[in-house]
N, C-alpha and C positions, 0 to 999 in steps of 0.2 A: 858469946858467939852462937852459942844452940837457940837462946829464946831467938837471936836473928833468923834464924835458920828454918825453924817454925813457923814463926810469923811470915817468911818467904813462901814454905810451903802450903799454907794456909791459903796466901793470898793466891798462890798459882789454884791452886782447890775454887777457892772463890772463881775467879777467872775462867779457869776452866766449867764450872756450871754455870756462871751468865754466857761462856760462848755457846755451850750446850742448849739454854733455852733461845737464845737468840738465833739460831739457825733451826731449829724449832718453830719459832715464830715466823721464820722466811719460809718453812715450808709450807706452814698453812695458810702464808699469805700469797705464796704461787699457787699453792692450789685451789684457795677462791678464785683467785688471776684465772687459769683454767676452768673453773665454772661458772664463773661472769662471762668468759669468751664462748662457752658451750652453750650459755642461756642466749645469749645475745646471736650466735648463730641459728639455734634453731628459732627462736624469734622473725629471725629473717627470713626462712625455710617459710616460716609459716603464712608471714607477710608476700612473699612471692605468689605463693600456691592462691592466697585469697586473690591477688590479681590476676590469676590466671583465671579463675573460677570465675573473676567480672567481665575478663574479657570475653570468654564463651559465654557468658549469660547477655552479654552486648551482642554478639554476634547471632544468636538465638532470636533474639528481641529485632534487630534486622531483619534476618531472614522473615519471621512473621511477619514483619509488616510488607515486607514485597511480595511476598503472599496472599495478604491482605488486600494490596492495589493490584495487582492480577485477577481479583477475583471482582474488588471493582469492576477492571475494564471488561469482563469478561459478562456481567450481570447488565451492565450500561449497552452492550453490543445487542446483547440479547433484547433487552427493551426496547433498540432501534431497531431488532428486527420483528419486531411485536407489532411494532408502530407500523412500520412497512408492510405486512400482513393486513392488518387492521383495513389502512387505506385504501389497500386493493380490494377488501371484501367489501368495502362502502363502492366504491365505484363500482364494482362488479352491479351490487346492487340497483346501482342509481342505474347503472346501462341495463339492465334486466326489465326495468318497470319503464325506461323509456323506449322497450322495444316493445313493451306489454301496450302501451297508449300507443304509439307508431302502429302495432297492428289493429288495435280497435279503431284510431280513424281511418287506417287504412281500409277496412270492412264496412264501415261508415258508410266513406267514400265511393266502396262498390255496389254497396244495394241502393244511392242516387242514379250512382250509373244505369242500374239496372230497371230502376224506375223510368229514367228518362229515357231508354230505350226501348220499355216497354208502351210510353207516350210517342215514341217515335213510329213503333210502329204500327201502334190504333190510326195514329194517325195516318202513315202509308197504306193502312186498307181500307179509310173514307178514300183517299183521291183514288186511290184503285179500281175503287166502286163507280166513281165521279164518270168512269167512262175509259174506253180503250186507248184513245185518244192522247188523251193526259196522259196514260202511261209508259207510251209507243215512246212520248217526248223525253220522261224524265229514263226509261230505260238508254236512249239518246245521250241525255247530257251523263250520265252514269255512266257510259263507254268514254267518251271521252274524259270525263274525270278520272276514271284509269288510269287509259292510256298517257295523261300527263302526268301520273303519281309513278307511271312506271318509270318515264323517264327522270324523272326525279332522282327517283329511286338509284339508277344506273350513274346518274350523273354525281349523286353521294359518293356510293361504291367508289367510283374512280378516283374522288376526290379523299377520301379514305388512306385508298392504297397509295395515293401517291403522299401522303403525306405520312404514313408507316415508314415507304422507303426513304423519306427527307428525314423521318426521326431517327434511321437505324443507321443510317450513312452520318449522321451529324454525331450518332453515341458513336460508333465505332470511331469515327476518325483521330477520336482523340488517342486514341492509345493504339492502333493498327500500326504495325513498320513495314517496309518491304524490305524483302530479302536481299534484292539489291545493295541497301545501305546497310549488310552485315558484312562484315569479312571477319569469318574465323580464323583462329589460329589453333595451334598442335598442341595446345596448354591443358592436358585437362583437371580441371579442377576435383570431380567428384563421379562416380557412377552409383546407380539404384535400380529397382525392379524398373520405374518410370522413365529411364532413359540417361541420360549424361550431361554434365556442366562442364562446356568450356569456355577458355577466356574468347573473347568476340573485339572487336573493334567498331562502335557505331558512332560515326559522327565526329571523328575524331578523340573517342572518350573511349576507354578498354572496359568492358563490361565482363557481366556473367551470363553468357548464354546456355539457358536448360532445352537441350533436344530432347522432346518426347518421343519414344517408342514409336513405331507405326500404328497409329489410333484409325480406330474402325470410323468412317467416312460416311455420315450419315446427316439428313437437314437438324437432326434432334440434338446429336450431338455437339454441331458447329455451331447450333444453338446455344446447348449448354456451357460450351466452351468461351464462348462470347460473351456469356453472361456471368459465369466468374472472370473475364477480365474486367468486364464492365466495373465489378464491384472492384478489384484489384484497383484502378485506378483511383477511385473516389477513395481510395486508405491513405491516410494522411498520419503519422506519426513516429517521432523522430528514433523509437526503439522496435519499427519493423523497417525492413529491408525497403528501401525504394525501388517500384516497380518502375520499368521503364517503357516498356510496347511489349507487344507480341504481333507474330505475322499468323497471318489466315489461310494462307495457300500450304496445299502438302502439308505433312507433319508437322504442329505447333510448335514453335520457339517461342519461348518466353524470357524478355531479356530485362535482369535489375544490377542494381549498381553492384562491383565491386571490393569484395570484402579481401584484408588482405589475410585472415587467420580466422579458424574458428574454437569455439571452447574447445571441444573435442581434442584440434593437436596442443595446444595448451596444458589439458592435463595428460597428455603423453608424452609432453618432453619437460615435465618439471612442475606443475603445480600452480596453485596461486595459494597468496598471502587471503588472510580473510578477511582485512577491509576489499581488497578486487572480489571475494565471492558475493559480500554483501553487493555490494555495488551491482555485479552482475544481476544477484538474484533479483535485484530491485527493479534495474531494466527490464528485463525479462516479465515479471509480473506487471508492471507497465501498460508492455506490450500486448500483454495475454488479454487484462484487465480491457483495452480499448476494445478487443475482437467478442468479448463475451459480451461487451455492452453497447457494439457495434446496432444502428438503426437502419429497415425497420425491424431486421434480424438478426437476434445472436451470431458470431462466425466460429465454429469448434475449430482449432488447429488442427487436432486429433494426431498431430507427427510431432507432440516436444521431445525433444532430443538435444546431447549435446551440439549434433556433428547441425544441426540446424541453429543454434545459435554462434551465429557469427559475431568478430572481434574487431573494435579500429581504436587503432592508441588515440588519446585525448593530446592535444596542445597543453603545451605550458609547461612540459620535463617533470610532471607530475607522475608519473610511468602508470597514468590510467588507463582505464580502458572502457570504452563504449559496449554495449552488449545491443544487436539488433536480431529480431527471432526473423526465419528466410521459411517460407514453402508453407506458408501460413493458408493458402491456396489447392496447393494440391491433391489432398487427400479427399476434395470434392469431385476430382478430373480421374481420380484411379481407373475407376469402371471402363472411362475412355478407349483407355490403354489394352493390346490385346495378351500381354505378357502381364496381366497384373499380378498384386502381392497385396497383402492384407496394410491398410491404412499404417503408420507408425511401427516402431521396432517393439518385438515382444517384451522385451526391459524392461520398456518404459509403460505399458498397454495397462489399464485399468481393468479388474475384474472384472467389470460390464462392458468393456470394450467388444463381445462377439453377439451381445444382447439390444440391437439397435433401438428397443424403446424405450433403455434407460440410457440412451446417450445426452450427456447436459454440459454447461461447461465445465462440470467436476471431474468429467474422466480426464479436461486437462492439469485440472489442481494435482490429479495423481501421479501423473507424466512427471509437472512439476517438483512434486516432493522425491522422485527418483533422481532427478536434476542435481537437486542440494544436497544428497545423500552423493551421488555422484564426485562433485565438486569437492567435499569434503574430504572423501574416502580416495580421490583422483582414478577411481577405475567405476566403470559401471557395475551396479552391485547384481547380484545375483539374489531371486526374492527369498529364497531359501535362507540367506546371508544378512537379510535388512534389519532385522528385529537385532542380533547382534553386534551391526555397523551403528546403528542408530542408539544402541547403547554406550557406543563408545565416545558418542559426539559431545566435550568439555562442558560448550557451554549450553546450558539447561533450556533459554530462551529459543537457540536454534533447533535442540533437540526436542523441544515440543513442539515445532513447527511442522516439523517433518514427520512428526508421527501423525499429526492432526490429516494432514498430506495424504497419506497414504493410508486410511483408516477404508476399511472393506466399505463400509455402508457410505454408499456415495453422497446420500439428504446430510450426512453431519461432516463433510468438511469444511472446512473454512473456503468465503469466496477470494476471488482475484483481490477484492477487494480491502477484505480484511488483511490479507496478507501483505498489500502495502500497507495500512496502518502500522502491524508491526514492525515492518522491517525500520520504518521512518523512525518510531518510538526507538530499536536498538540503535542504531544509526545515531 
C-alpha cells in the first residue's frame, strides 16, 4: 500500500510540473498574441500616416499645377495685350507717314496753284495793257460774276439750314415724348442730388420717370442734353436699363422701363447665394464692358453702385435673376443741374476720380471691385475695411479679382474685358 501511495504522489508531482509548464507555455504564447497584435497595429499606424502624407503630396501636386495654368492664362493675356499694342503702333505708324505724303502732295499741289496764279496774272496785266477798254468789260463781267456767286452763295446757306433743322427734327424725334402722354403717380421710387424717380404711366405701360432738378436753361445745354439722349437711344443691350424718351420742354424727364428691385434692397433684406452674385457680376461687367467699348467713343459710367444696379427675376422657377446697370447717362448731365453733387457715391469713387485727366474706363473697374466686395460682405465696405473684407473672401479666384479691382495704379487693372473671361472660366 506505501509503494502505491508513492507512485500516486509522484505521479501528482509529475502532473503537477507539466501543468506548471503548460500554463507557462500559454503564457508566452499570449503574450507573443499581444506582440503580433501590437506589431500589427502599429504597422497599421504607420501604413495610415504614409497615406496621409500621399494624400497631401497629391494635393500639393494639384495645387501647383493650378498654379501653373493660372500663370498660363495670365502670360497668354499679356501676349494678346502685346499683340494689341504692337498693332496700334503699326498703324499709328502707317497713318503718320500717310499724313507725311498727304502733306507733301498737299504743298505740291499749292506751289501749281501758285504758279498758275501767278500765270494768271502776267497774263491779266497784258490784256490790262491791251487798253481801257478791255478792262472797263471784264471789270463788267467780274460784277456780275459776283453778284451771281453771291446769290449762290445765300441760296446754299438756306439750303443748309434747312436741312440742319430736317436733320435735328428727324434725330430728336426718335426719342422726344411729350408731357402730355406722361401721368405721374405718388410712387416714388428713389431721390438723389439730380432730382427724383417716380413710377409714371406712359402709353399705357408703368415706367420710371427721373425728374431732374431745375437745370440752368441755356441753347448749350439743351444742346448737351440732347446729345446724351441722342446717344441714350442708339444703346442697345439686354444688361443696361431700356431707355424709353425724354421730354424737352421745362425740366428734363427721362423716362426707362421699370425695374421691380434693385441689388441694393436685396442685400438689405437677406443676401444672395453665390451662383446669383456670379450671375450678377457677370451682367453687370457686360454691361460696363459694351459702354467702354461703345463707338465712336468710349461711355464712362462714373456712378457704379449698388442702388443703380437694378433686378428682374428670370422665367422658368429657376429663382434667377437678371442684373441691368440704370443711370449709365447721368453723370455727363450733372453740371446741368444747379443743386449739383460730385459724379458717383464716395464708396464706390476711384482714387483718381477728383483728377479728371486720369479718368478712363478703370475708374469703373474700381467702382466694380467695391460691387463684389459689396455683395459679398452684403453691406458697403468702408476703404479703411477693404484690405481685411477682402481677406476674408473663401474663394481664392474671387478674392484675386477684387483685389486686381481695386489696385491704386489704375494702368494695371484688369479690363471689362478680362473680367468676363474670368468670370465665364469660374462659372
Amino acid at each position: 500500500g506505501r509503494e502505491l501511495e508513492e507512485e500516486r504522489r509522484e505521479k501528482e508531482q509529475v502532473r503537477n510540473r507539466l501543468q506548471q509548464q503548460l500554463e507557462g507555455r500559454e503564457r508566452q504564447l499570449e503574450q507573443a498574441q499581444q506582440q503580433g497584435q501590437e506589431r500589427e497595429r502599429q504597422a497599421r499606424e504607420q501604413e495610415q500616416n504614409l497615406q496621409r502624407q500621399l494624400q497631401e503630396r497629391e494635393r500639393e501636386v494639384q495645387q501647383a499645377r493650378e498654379q501653373e495654368q493660372q500663370l498660363q492664362r495670365e502670360i497668354q493675356q499679356a501676349g494678346e495685350r502685346e499683340q494689341g499694342l504692337q498693332q496700334q503702333l503699326r498703324e499709328s505708324q502707317q497713318q503718320f507717314q500717310r499724313e507725311i505724303e498727304q502733306s507733301r502732295q498737299q504743298g505740291q499741289e499749292r506751289e501749281r496753284q501758285v504758279q498758275n496764279l501767278q500765270q494768271q496774272l502776267q497774263e491779266r496785266e497784258r490784256e490790262i495793257q491791251e487798253g481801257e477798254e478791255r478792262e472797263q468789260g471784264l471789270q463788267g463781267q467780274l460784277q456780275q460774276a459776283q453778284q451771281q456767286l453771291q446769290e449762290s452763295q445765300e441760296r446754299e446757306r438756306g439750303l443748309e439750314q434747312q436741312l440742319r433743322e430736317r436733320d435735328r427734327q428727324e434725330r430728336e424725334s426718335s426719342w422726344v415724348v411729350s408731357r402730355n402722354d406722361i401721368r405721374m403717380t405718388e410712387r416714388i421710387l428713389g431721390r438723389g442730388g439730380w432730382g427724383e424717380v417716380r413710377v409714371a404711366r406712359f402709353h399705357g405701360l408703368e415706367v420710371a420717370a427721373k425728374v431732374l432738378h431745375e437745370t440752368i436753361i441755356s441753347e448749350y445745354n439743351v444742346s448737351l442734353f440732347s446729345r446724351e439722349m441722342n446717344i441714350a437711344s442708339k444703346i442697345r443691350h439686354p444688361n443696361l436699363l431700356q431707355f424709353i424718351g425724354a421730354t424737352t420742354e421745362g425740366n428734363p424727364m427721362i423716362l426707362t422701363e421699370l425695374m421691380p428691385t434693385s441689388l441694393r434692397k436685396e442685400l438689405e433684406t437677406g443676401g444672395l447665394a453665390y451662383p446669383a452674385i456670379l450671375s450678377i457680376s457677370l451682367d453687370v461687367a457686360c454691361a460696363l464692358n459694351y459702354l467702354h467699348l461703345f463707338k465712336p467713343h468710349p461711355i464712362l459710367h462714373r456712378d457704379v453702385s449698388s442702388a443703380n444696379v437694378l433686378l428682374q427675376p428670370m422665367g422658368g422657377g429657376h429663382g434667377g435673376l437678371r442684373a441691368k446697370v440704370s443711370d449709365y447717362g447721368s453723370a455727363n448731365l450733372q453740371h446741368l443741374i444747379i443743386r449739383s453733387v460730385n459724379p458717383g457715391g464716395p464708396l464706390y469713387a476711384a482714387p483718381e476720380a477728383g483728377n479728371p485727366r486720369e479718368h478712363s474706363p478703370s475708374m469703373d473697374v474700381f467702382s466694380y471691385g467695391v460691387l463684389l466686395l459689396e455683395m459679398i460682405t452684403r453691406r458697403i465696405p468702408l476703404p479703411e475695411e477693404r484690405v481685411g473684407l477682402i481677406d476674408g473672401i473663401r474663394r481664392a479666384s474671387f478674392r484675386s479679382l477684387v483685389q486686381r479691382c481695386l489696385l491704386v495704379e489704375y494702368r494695371h487693372r484688369p479690363t471689362m474685358n478680362d473680367i468676363i473671361t474670368e468670370l465665364n472660366d469660374t462659372i
